[in-house]
Structures are given as structure tokens and as C-alpha cells.
LOLOTOR-847732 format. One record per residue: x, y, z of N, C-alpha, C, O in turn. Coordinates in steps of 0.02 Angstrom, whole numbers, plus 50000, padded with zeros to 5 digits. Layout:
N
XYZXYZXYZXYZ ...
END
This chain:
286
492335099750873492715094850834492825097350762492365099350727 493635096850739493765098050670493445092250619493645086450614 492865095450581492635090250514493265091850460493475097450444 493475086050439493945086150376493925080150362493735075850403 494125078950306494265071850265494825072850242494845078450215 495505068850238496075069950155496435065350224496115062950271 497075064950215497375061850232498355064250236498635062150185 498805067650280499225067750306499885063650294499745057650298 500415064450283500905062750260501425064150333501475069950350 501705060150364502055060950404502745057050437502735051150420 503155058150467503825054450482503675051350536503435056050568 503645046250574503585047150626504325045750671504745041950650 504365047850709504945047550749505125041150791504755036250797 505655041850813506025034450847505625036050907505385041450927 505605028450938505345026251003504625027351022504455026551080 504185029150976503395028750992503245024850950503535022850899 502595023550983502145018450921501705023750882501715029850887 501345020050845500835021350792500515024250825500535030450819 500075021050876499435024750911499785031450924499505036450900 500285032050953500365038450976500305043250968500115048151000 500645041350876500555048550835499685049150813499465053050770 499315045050847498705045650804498605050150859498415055550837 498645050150931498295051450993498615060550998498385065351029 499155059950958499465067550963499395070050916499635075650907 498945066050857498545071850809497995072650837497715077550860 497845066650832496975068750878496775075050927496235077950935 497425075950959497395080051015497385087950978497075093150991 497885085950927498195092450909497435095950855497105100950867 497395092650819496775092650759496155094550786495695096950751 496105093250863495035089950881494895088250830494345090350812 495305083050772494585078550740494365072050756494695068350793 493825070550729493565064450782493515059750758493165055250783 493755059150714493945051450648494705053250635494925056850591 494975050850672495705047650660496075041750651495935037150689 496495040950611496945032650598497335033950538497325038350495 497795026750551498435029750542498385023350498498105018450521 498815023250390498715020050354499395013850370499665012350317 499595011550410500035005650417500435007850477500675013550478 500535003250532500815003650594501655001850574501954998350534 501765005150613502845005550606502885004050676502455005950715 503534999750698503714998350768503855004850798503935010150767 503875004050866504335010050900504965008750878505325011450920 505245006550843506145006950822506115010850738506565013950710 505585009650717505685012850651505415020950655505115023950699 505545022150619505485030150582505095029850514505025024850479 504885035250504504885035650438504015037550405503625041050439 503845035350350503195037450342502705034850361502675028750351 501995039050405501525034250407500935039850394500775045150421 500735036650349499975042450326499395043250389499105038250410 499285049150412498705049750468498005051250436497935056950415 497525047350429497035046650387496695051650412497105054450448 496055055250415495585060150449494805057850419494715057150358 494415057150454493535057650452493395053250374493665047750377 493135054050325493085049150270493585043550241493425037950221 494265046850243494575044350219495045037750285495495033650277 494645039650341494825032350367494585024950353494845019450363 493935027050321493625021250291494095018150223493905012650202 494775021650183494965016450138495905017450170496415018450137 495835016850229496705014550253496695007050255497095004450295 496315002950220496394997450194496924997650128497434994350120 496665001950092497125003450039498135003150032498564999950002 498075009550089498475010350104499055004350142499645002850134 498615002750177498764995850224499004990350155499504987050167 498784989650112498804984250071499234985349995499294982049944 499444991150018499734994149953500604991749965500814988550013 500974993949911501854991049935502044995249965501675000049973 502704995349994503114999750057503784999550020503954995149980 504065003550034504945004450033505345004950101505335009250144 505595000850099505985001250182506845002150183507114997850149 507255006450211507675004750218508045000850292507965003050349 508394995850279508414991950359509234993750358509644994850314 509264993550454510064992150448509924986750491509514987950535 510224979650487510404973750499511054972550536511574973450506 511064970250608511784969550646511924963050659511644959750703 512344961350623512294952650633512874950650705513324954150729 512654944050722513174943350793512794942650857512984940550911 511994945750832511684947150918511104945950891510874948250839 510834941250936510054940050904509574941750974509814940151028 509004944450972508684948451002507954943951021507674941050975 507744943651067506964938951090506234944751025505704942851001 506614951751017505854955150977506344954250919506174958950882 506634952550900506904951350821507364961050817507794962250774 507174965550863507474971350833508124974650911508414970750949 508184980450913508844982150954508304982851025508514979851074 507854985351033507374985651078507324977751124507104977351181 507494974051098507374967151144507924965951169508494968151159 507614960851218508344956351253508824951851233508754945751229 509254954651222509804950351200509814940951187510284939551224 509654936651168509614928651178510244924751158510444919451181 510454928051118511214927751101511654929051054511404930651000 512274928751056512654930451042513364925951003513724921651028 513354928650937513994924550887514614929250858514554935350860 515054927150838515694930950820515304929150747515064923550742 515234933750691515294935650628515544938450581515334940050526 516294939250619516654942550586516944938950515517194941850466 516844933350521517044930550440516514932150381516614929350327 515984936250388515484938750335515684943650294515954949050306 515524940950240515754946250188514944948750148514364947550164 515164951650106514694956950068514214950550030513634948550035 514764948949991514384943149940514104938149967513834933949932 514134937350042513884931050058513204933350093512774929450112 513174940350099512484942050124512234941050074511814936650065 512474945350027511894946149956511704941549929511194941349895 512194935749943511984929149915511354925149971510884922349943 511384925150026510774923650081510244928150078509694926950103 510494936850027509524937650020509274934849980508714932849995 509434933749931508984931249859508474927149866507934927849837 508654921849912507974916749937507084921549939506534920049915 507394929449990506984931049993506774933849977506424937650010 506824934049910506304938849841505764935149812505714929049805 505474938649799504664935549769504164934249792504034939449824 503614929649803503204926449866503504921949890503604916849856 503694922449945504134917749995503424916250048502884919150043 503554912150086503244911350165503574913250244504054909950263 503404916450269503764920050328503354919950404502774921050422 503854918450430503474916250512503324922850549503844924750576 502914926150559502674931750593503084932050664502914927650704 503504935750681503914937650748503514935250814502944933450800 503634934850864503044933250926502914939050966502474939151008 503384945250951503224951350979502974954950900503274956950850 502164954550928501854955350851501074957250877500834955750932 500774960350830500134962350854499654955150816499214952850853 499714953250776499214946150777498804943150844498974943050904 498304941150815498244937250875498104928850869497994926350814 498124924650935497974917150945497524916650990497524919051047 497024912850959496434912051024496264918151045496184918051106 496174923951018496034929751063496394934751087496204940451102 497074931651092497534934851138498024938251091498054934951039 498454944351092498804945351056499724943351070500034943751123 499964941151004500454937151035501154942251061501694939651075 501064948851064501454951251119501384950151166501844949751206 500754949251182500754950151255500774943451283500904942951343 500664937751246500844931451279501514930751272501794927451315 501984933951213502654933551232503074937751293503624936651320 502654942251302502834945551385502754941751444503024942551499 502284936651422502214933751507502874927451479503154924151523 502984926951437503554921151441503414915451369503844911851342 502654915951351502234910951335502504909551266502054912251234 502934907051218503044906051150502574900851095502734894951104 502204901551058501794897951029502044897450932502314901350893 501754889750925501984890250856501474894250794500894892850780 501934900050761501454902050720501454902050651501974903750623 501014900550620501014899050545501264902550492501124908450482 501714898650448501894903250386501484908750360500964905950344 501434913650350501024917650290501544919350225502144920750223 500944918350166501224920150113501554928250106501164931650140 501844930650091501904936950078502544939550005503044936349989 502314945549975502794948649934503324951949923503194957749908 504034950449924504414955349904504764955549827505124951649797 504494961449814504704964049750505324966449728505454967049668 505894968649794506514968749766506684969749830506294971249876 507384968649835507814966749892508654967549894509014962549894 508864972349894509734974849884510104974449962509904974550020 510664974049934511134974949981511374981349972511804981549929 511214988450004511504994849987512114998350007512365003049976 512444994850083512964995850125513064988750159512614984550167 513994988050187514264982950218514644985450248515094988050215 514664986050308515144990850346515014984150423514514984950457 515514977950440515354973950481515174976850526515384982650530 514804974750569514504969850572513834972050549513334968750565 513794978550504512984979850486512964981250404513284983050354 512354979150430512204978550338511584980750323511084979050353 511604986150260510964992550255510864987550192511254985650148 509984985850210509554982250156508764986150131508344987450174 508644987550060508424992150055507764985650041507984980050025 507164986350045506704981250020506034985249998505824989950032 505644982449925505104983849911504604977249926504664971549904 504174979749966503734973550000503064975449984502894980849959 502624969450003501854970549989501704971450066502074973350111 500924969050066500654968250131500984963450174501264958950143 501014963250232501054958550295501884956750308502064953250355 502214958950274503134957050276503164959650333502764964150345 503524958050371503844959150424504624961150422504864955450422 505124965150419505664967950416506014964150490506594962050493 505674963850528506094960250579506254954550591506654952850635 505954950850553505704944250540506334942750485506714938050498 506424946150434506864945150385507404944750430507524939050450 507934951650462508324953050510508444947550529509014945350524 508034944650551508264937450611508274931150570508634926550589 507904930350511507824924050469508654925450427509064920850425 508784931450400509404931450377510074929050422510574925650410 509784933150486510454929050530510474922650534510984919350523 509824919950552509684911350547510204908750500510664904750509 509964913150429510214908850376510994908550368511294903950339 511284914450400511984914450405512404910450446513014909850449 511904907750480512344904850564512494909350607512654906950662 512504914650604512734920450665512194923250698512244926250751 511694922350669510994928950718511254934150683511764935550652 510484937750705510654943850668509944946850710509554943350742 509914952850704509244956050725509164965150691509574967950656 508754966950706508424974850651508734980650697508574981550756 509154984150665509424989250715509104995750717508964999650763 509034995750654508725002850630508325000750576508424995650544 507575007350560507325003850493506775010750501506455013250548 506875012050431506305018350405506225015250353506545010950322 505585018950344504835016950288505185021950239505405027050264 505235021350192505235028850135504815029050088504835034250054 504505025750077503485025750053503125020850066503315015050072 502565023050072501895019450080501315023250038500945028050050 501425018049973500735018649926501205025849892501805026349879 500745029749888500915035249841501265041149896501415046649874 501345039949954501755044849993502445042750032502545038150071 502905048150006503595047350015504015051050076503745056150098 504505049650100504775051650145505085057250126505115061650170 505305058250083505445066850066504945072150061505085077850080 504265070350033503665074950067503325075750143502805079050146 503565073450195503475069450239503415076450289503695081750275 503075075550340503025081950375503235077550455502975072250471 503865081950504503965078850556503135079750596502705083650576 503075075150657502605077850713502515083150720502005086550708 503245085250748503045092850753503015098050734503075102950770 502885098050669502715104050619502045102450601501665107250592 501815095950595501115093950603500725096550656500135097950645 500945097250707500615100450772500505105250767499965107550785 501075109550733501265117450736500705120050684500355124950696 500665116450628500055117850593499275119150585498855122050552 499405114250647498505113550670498405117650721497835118950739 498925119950750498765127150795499065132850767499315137650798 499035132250720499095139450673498545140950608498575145850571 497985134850606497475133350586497815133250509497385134250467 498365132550485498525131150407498555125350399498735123950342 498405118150455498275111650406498065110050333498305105150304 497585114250304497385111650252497815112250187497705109550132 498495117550209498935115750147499325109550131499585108450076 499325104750191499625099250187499135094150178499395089750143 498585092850191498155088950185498085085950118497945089750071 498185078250106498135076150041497245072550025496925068950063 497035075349953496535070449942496475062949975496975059649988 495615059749990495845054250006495945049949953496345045349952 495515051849902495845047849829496425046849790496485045449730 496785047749829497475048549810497815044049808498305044349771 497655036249857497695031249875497205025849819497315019749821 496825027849785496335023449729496645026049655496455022949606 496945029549649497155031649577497355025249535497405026449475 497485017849557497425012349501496955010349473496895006449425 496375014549523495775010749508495205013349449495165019449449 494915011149416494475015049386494095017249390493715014849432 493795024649349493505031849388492875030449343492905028849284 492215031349383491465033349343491585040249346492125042849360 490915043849330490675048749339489875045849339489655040949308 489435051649393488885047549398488425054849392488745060049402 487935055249381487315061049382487055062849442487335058849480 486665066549477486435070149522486115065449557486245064449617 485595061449519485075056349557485585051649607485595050349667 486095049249537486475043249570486945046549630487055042349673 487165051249640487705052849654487485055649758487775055449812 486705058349727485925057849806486245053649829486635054949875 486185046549802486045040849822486665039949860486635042449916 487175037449845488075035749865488005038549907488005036249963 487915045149892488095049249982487675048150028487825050350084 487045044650022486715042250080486655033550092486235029850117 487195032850066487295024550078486925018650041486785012850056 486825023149983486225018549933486875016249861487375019649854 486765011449825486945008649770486705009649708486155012349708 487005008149641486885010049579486195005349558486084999349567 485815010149529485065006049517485234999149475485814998649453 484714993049460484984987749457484874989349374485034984449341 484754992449352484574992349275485104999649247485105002949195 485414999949294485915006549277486455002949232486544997249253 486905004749164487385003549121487865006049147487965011749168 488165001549144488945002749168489465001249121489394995749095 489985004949103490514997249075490754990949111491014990949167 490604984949067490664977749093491274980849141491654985449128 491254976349208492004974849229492094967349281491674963549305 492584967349284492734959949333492334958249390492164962249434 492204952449388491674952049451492114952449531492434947549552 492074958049564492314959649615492744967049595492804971649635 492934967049544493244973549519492874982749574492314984949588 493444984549583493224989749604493364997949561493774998749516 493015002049582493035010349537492905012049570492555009849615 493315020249560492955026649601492705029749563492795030649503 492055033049630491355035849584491425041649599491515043549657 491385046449535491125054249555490705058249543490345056349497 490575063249563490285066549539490325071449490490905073549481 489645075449437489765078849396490345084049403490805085849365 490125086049471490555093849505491415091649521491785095949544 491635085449507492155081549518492325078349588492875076249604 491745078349629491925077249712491915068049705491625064649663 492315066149757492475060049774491875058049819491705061049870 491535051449786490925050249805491075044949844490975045949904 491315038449825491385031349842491705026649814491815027849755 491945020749834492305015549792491705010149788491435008249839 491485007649720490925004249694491455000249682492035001149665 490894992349704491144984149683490914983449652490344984349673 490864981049559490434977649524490374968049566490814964949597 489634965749549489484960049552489274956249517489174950549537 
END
């Protein structure tokens, strides 16, 4: 088994899921701590960071950090998964839509809005996840969540599709918008196409396809692509810690209780290092 820690920058391609690309690094890599920093549908493309051995422990980060998405939006046909992959449910003439009247139906959804999570969705109810109760037929009501978007354009209008570029936080759903915008138009609408073009501090122009990722790890030069895993905490604030303390972290021990720190927020988090500059841990003050 390959030991490594840092974390992977990658595209992923149309029509697989997330797991996949984890299961075809895994394969490709032998390493034995793999995961992937935010799941993309099989309809999207685009970036998804493949975490490795330490640094799977903070794809929370990543997971929780903002995204850049670009969507293309086909209004006229509304879809049972909200995207082009589902079954058709129906169908409106939209040809009277114009530019300004989209742009005028996104604005609602900038800022913290509340948004109904899709039913072909990995959440779960009671246990169950609600794809798979929407496969057997089963539709259930599911609760608003709060969520962020930070900006929201209209970038192309070419009828019946419309390219919407969005900066989002955690938990947005892109397909969800797709179909709430058609709602809001009267016509339906559903997600035709849609790539990520960052997540957190990695962009789709650094982005390495699958298969040059593969090609790498059997040519044993992965480690030129491999990014720090701290790369993903850089908002956060940095200690430096001494030899004794630093024993300690790496064997799962905490800062002595009489150790000085600078004051910080109660729950506030820092990354800790070491003298030699190695990435030790992310410390909670309490």
C-alpha cells in the first residue's frame, strides 16, 4: 500500500459518480485512505479534490468551503431528478422567455435563501436514503435547508438554454435551483449540463483529467501533482509549537492545560506546526 498524505486536484468526467473516481484512484494509487472533498452528480464535470491518507480527515473543509459552478439550464422540460438524466414529467412551450425575465427570476436567489433538497438526493429519512425511495416510486416531504449563494449571473441566453454561473456555500443544490427557476417561470425547467470550476482553493484550470491521474501513478511521478493538505486551512490561524508539544499532537494528545496561547474565540480553530515547518493538526481553543 502507497503511504501519502496531500490531496489531488482533478476533473471529473461526465456520467460517473464520485465514488468512482475514488475507486479508480484507489486502484490506480494502492493507497489505503482515500476520499473525495465534495460529491458532483454523474451529469456534472468538473473539479473534485481526491483527498489521500491524513488529509482525508479535513475534506470537511473542503466539503464546507464555497464552489463555483457553471450551469446550463433548459427550460420547457422538467425532469423527475431535476437534471437531463431523468424522466421526462413534463413538458411547456417557453418560447416567450426572454433574457431579462430570467435574470429577473434569479435574484430571489441570492443570499441565504431556503431550498428544498431534490428527492433524487443522497440525504437521508428514517434511515433510508431518499434516492432510493424515489426509485421505488416513494415521494416524501422534505424540509427547507438554509443555504448560501454569494453571486448568481446570467452568462448566456441562447432559447431555450440559459448558462448560469453561481458562487455557493455548503449544501446548494444546482438542480434544485434548475427546477425551482423553471417553477418560478411557469415553464419547468431542469439542469442540462453543469461543471464545478472551484472548490475551496482548487480550480478547474489546474485540474488534472482521470486519465493522466492514472497515467501518473503508474509512472510513479504522482508526487508532482500532489497538493499540501493544508492548503485547504490557509484562513485559519497558524501556531508553531516545540518538540515536547508537537510528541504529543502526533500521538493524539492536546496542548498542556497551563500552556499560553494567544486568547482566541471559544470554538475558534488553528493550524499547528512544527519547528521543522511540518503540518501537525487543526487545534480547537475552549
Amino acid at each position: 500500500m502507497l503511504a501519502v498524505d496531500g490531496i489531488l486536484n482533478l476533473d471529473k468526467p461526465y456520467g460517473i459518480t464520485s465514488m468512482d473516481v475514488v475507486r479508480r484512484i484507489k486502484r490506480a494509487s494502492r493507497a489505503k485512505r482515500v476520499g473525495h472533498g465534495g460529491t458532483l452528480d454523474p451529469v456534472a464535470t468538473g473539479v473534485i479534490p481526491i483527498c489521500f491518507g491524513r488529509a482525508t480527515r479535513i475534506m470537511e473543509y473542503l466539503v464546507a468551503g464555497t464552489k463555483d459552478y457553471r450551469a446550463v439550464v433548459k427550460f420547457g422540460v422538467t425532469t423527475d431528478t431535476y437534471d437531463a438524466l431523468g424522466k421526462v414529467t413534463a413538458r411547456s412551450d417557453a418560447s416567450h422567455l426572454t433574457a431579462g425575465e430570467v435574470e429577473r427570476a434569479l435574484r430571489p436567489f441570492k443570499g441565504e435563501i431556503d431550498q428544498v433538497p431534490p428527492m433524487f438526493s443522497a440525504l437521508k429519512r428514517k434511515g433510508k436514503r431518499l434516492y432510493d425511495l424515489a426509485r421505488a416510486g416513494i415521494e416524501v416531504e422534505r424540509e427547507p435547508r438554509q443555504v448560501e449563494v454569494l453571486s448568481i449571473d446570467l452568462t448566456d441566453w441562447s432559447y431555450p438554454l440559459a448558462t448560469i454561473e453561481v458562487r455557493c456555500g455548503r449544501g446548494f443544490y444546482i438542480r434544485s435551483l434548475a427546477h425551482d427557476l423553471g417553477q418560478s417561470l411557469g415553464c419547468g425547467a431542469h439542469l442540462k449540463n453543469l461543471v464545478r470550476l472551484r472548490s475551496g482553493p482548487f480550480k478547474l484550470s489546474s485540474a488534472l483529467s482521470l486519465e493522466d491521474a492514472e497515467q501518473l501513478f503508474a509512472d510513479g511521478l504522482w508526487r508532482t501533482a500532489l497538493r499540501p493538505l493544508d492548503i485547504v486551512l490557509q484562513d485559519l490561524r497558524a501556531m508553531i509549537v516545540g518538540k515536547r508539544i508537537e510528541d504529543s499532537l502526533r500521538h493524539g494528545g492536546g496542548l498542556p492545560n497551563d500552556w499560553r496561547v494567544p486568547p482566541g474565540e471559544a470554538g475558534e480553530k488553528c493550524r499547528a506546526y512544527g519547528v521543522g515547518g511540518r503540518f501537525l493538526a487543526v487545534l480547537s481553543f475552549d
